[in-house]
Backbone as numpy.savetxt, mean C-alpha at the origin, in Angstrom:
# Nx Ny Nz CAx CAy CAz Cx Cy Cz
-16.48 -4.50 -18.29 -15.70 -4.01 -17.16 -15.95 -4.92 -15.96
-15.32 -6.14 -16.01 -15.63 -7.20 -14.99 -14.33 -7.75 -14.77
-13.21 -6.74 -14.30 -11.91 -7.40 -14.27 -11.98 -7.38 -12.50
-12.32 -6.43 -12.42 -12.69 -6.71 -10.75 -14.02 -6.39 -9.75
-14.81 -7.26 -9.74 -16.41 -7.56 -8.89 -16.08 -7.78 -7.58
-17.11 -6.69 -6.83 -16.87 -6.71 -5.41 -18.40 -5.96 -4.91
-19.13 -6.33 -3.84 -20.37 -5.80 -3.57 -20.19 -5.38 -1.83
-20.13 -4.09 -1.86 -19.96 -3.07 -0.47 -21.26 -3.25 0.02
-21.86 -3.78 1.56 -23.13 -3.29 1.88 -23.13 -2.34 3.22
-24.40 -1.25 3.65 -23.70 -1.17 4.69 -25.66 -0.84 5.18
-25.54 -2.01 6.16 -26.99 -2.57 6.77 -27.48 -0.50 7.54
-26.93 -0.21 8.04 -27.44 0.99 9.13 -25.90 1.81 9.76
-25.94 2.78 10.04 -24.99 3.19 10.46 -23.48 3.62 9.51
-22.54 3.58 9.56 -21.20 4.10 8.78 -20.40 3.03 8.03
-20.99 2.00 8.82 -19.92 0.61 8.85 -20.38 -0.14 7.37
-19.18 -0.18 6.61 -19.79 -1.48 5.45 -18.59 -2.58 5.37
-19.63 -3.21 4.44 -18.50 -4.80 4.68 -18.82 -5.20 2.95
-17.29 -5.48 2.50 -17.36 -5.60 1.15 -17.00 -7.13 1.35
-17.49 -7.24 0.35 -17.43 -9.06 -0.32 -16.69 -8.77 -1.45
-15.25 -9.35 -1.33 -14.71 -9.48 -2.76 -13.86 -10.98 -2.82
-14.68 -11.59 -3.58 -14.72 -12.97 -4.08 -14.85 -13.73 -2.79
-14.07 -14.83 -1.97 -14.28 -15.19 -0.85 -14.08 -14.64 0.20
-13.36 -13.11 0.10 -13.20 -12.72 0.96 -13.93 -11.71 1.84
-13.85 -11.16 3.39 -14.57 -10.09 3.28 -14.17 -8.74 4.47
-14.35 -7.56 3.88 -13.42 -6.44 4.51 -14.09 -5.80 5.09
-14.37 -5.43 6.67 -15.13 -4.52 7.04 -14.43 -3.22 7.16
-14.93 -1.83 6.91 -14.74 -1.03 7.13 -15.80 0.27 7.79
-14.89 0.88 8.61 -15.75 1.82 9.96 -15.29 2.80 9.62
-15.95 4.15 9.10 -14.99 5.32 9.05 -14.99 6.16 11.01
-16.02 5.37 11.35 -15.55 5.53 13.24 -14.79 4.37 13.86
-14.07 3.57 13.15 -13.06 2.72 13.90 -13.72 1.78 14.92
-14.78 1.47 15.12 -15.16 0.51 15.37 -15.22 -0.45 15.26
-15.80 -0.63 14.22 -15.60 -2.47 13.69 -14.68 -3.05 12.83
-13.80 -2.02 12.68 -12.29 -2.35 11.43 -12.12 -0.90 11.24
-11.02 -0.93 10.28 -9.92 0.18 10.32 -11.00 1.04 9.47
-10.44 2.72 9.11 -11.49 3.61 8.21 -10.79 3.25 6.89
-11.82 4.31 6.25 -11.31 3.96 4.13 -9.86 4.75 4.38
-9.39 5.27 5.06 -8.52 6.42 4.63 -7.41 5.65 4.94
-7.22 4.67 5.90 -5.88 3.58 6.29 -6.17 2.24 5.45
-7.22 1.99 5.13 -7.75 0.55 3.98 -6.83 1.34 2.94
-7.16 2.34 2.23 -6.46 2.61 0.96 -4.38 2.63 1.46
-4.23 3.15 2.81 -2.61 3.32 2.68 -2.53 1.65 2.98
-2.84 0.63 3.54 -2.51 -0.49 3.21 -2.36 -1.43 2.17
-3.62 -0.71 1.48 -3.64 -1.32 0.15 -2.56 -0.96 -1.08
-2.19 0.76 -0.64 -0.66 1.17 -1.46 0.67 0.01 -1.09
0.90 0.00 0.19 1.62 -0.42 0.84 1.19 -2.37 0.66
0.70 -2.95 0.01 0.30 -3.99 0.46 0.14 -4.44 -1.19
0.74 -3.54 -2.13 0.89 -3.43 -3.63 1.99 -3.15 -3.75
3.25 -2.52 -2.91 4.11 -1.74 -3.21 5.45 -3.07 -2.98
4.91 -3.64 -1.99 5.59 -4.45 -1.20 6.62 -5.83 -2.64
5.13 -6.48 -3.17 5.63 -7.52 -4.06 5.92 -6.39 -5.62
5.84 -5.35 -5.70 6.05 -4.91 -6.54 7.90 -4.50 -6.51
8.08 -4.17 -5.47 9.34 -4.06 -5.33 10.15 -5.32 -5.44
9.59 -6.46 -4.92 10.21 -7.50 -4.90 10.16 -8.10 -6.55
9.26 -8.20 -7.06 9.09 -8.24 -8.68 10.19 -7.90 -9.14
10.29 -6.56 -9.14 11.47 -5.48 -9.87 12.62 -5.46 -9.58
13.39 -6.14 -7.85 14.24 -6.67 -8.01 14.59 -7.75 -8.81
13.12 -8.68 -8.61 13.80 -10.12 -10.08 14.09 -9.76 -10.75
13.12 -8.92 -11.71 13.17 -8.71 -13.00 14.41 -7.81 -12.80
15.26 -7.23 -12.48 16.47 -6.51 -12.40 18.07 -7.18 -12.22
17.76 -8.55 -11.62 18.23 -8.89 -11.70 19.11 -9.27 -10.07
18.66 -8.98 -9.27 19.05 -8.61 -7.97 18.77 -10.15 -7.02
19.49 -10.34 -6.16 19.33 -11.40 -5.67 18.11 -11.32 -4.66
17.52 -12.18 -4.27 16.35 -12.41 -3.41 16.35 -11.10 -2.38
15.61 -10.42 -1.69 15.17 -9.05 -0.84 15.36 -9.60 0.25
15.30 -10.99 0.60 14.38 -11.49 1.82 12.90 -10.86 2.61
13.16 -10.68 3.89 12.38 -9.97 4.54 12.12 -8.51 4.20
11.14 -8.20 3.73 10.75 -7.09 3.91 9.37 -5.83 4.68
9.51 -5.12 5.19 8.40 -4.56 5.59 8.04 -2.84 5.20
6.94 -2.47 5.24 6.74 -0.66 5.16 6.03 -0.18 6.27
6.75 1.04 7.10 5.88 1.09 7.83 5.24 2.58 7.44
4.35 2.60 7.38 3.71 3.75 6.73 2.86 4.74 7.73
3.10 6.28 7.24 2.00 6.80 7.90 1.50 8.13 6.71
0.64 8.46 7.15 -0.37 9.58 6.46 -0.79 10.58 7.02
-1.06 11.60 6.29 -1.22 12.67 7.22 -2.28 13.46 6.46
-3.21 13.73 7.29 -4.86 14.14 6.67 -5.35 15.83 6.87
-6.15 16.06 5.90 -6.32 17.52 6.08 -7.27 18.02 6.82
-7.66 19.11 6.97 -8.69 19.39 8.09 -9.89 19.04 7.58
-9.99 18.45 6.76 -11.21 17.36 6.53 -10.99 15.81 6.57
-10.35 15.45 6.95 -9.73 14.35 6.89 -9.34 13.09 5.46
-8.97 14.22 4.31 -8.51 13.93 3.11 -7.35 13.42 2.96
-6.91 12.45 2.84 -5.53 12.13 2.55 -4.60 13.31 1.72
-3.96 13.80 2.58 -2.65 14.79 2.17 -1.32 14.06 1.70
-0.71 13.56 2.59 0.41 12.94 2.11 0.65 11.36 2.86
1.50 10.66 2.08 1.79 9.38 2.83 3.33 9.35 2.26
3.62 8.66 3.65 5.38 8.00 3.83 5.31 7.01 4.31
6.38 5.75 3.25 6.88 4.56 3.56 8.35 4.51 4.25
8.79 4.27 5.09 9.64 3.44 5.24 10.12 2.12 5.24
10.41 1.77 4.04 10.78 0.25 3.17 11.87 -0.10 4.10
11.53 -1.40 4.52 12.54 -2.02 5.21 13.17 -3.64 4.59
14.32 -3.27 4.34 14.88 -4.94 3.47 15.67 -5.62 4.24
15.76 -6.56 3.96 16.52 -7.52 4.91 18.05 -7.30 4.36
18.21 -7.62 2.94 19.68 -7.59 2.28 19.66 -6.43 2.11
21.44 -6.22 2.12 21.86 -5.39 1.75 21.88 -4.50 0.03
21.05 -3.48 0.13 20.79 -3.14 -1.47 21.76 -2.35 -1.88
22.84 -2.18 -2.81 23.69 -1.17 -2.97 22.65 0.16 -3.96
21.58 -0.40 -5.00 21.18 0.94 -5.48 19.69 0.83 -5.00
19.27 1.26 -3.86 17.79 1.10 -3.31 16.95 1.87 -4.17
17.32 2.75 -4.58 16.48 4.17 -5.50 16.00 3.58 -6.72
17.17 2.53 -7.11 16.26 1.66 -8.30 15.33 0.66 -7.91
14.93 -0.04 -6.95 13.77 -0.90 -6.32 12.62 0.03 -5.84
13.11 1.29 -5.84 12.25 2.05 -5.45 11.22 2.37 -6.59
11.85 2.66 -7.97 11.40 3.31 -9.58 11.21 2.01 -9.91
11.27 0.81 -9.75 10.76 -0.23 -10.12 9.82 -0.25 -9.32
9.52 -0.49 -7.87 8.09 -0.62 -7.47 6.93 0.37 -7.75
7.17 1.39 -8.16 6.60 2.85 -8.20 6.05 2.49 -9.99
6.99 1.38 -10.89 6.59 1.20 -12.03 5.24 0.21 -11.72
5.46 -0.48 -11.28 4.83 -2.15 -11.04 3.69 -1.59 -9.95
3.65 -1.65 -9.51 2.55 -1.03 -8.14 1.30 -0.34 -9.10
0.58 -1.08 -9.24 -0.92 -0.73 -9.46 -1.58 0.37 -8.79
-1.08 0.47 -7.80 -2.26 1.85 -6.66 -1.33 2.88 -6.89
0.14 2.85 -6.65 0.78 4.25 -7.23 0.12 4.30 -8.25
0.18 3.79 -9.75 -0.28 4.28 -10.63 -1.53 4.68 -10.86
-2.71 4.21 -9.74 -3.96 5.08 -9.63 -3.63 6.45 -8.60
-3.27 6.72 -7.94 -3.09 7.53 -7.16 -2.66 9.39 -7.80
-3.26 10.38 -7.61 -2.73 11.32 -8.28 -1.22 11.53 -7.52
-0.19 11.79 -8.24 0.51 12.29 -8.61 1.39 12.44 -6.42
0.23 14.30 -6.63 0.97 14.76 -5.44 0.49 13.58 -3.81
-0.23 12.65 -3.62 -0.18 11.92 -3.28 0.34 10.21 -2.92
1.54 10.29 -3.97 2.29 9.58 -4.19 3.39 8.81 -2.76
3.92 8.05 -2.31 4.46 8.11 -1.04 5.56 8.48 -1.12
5.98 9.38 -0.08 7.29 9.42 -0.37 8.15 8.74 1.03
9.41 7.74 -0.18 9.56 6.37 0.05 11.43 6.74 0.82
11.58 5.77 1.94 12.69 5.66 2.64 12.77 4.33 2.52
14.30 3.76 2.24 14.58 2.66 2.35 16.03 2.20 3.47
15.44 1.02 4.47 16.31 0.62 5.00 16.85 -0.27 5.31
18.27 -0.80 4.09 18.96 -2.03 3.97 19.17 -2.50 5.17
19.67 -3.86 4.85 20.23 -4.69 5.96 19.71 -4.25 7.36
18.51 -4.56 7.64 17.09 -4.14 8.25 17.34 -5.06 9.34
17.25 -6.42 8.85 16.99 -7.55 9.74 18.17 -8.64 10.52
């Protein structure tokens, strides 16, 4: 099980900083020194969802997306558990069936497919964006 190696440390205090391969991510669940785990994970949906959609237009057959963006938000429970998250997918071209780039990224997207179920995003798309 070495498809993906990454070593989290966290010296004193809340704050850790992961090393994964050259790179490295700090995270603060008090927002201090970088964003908390609970917005690291909706970026990381969103930051999977993005070329996954664009994938699934190729593979569909669809001409280039251009520009695209998500702007996402989440909404946490009185423990501060991730409850729900919403994308608003923004494309540059005009898509006539968006709902299918949507079931294609939702196929392709690695973190949807870890994600349970009722936490899933629920996704808005808006053509000819740019």
């Amino acid at each position: 099980m070495d498809d993906i190696a990454l070593t989290t440390t966290s010296e004193d205090g809340y704050e850790t900083q992961s090393d994964i391969g050259d790179f490295t991510l700090e995270i603060d669940p008090m927002e201090q020194t970088g964003p908390n785990p609970n917005a690291v994970l909706v970026a990381d949906y969103a930051s999977c969802f993005l070329p996954a959609v664009r994938l699934g237009a190729r593979k569909a057959g669809y001409d280039d997306p251009g520009q695209m963006t998500i702007d996402a938000e989440a909404t946490l429970d009185d423990e501060d558990h991730l409850e729900a998250i919403e994308f608003v997918l923004s494309i540059e071209a005009d898509i006539e069936e968006p709902d299918e780039l949507i079931e294609r990224g939702e196929e392709l997207c690695h973190v949807h497919a870890a994600l349970r179920e009722e936490l899933h995003a629920d996704i808005t798309v808006e053509t000819d964006a740019f």
